[in-house]
C-alpha positions, 0 to 999 in steps of 0.5 A, a space after each residue: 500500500 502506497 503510504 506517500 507520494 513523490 513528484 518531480 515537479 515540471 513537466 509533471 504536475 503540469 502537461 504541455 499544451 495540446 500541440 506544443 513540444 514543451 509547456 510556455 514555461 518550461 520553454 522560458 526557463 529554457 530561453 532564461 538558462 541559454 542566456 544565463 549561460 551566454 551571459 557567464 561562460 565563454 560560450 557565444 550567441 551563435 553557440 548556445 543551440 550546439 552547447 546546449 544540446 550537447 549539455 543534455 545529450 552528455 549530462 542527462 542530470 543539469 546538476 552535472 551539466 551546468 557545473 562543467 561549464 564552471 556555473 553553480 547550480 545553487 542560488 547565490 542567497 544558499 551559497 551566501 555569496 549575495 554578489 557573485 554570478 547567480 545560480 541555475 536556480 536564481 535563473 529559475 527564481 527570475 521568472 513571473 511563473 503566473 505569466 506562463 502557467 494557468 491556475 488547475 482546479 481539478 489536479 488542485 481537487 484530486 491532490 486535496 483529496 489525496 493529502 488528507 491520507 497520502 503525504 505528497 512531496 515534490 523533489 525537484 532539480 528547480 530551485 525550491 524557493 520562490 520559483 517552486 512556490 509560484 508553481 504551486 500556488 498558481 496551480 492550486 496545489 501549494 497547500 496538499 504538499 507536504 514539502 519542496 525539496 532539490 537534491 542539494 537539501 540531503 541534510 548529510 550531504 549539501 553537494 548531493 545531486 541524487 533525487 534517490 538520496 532525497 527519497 530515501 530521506 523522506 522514506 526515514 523521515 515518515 518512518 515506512 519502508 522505500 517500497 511503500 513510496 510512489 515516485 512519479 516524474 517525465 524523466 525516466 533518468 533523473 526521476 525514476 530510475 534512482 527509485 526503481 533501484 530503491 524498490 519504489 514503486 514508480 510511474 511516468 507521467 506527461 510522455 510519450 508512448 514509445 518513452 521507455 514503454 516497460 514503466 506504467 503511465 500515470 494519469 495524475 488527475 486519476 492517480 487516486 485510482 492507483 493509490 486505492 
């Protein structure tokens, strides 16, 4: 029996538009994180498209990804150097998340139901601040998560890059046992394959068919019917 609830956060607790290849936001932060990079690094304009592309295709995890091109992932306020060159996610924490993003009464219903039995948490390679809140609150759904966490809040290890370091904490931290734990994302890499490898149960949500056809796919506004 499922006891609690791990989402990652974008591309899964919202889909993309009908037609489009990836939501309005996802596509800013996108648009925001090519400058951050051009703006930082030696790379130049007529170079990001190549740079970046390669990034995702050599470093499926941003948190390695970004650093090899010398730039932070944390924010500067977390690193407590308040005048040095931002983060990934003070880049993240830049955006006006409810100019890109509508407001999902239904998901914001199902996840109220389900709060009040299945603690819901959200590990996220976002930033878990401002940027995270303004999802959550745009969305309806800020006041059934139980938490927010990136994989650098691991209390032992402020470098950790691993969302399955975070998982296993929360498993510790509502005291049951890993294969009691549900984890659902839209990277099978990043997102469940550190939890099929913990025993947790795991499902995709917001892809393709032909992504990874051996996970189960999730409906999140009928995942109740999966937690029953």
């Amino acid at each position: 029996m499922i006891q609690a609830l791990i989402l990652d956060q974008d591309g899964t607790v919202y889909p993309p538009k009908q037609g489009d290849a990836h939501h309005p936001l996802i596509a800013e932060a996108r648009k925001r994180t090519k400058q951050w990079i051009i703006d930082n690094t030696p790379v130049e304009e007529t170079e990001i498209e190549k740079v970046y592309q390669s990034l995702r295709e050599n470093h499926p995890h941003p948190y390695e990804g970004f650093p090899s091109l010398g730039l932070e992932i944390a924010s500067r306020q977390r690193r407590g150097d308040l005048t040095g060159i931002p983060g990934y996610h003070d880049v993240l924490d830049g955006i006006n998340v409810s100019d890109f993003l509508e407001p999902d009464p239904i998901l914001s219903e199902v996840f109220t139901d389900i709060s009040r039995t299945i603690p819901i948490y959200i590990v996220t390679l976002a930033s878990p601040g401002k940027y995270s809140v303004e999802i959550q609150e745009v969305l309806g759904i800020r006041d059934s998560i139980k938490a927010t966490y990136c994989p650098l809040d691991f209390p032992e290890d402020p470098t950790n890059i691993s969302k399955g370091k975070m998982y296993e904490w929360i498993a510790h931290q509502e005291g049951i046992s890993l294969n009691e734990v549900m984890v659902l994302g839209d990277n099978f890499t990043v997102d469940l394959q550190p939890a099929a490898e913990l025993g947790c149960q795991v499902g995709l949500v917001n892809v393709n068919e032909d992504y990874h056809p051996e996970i189960q796919r999730i409906d999140l506004y009928k995942i109740k019917e999966v937690l029953a």
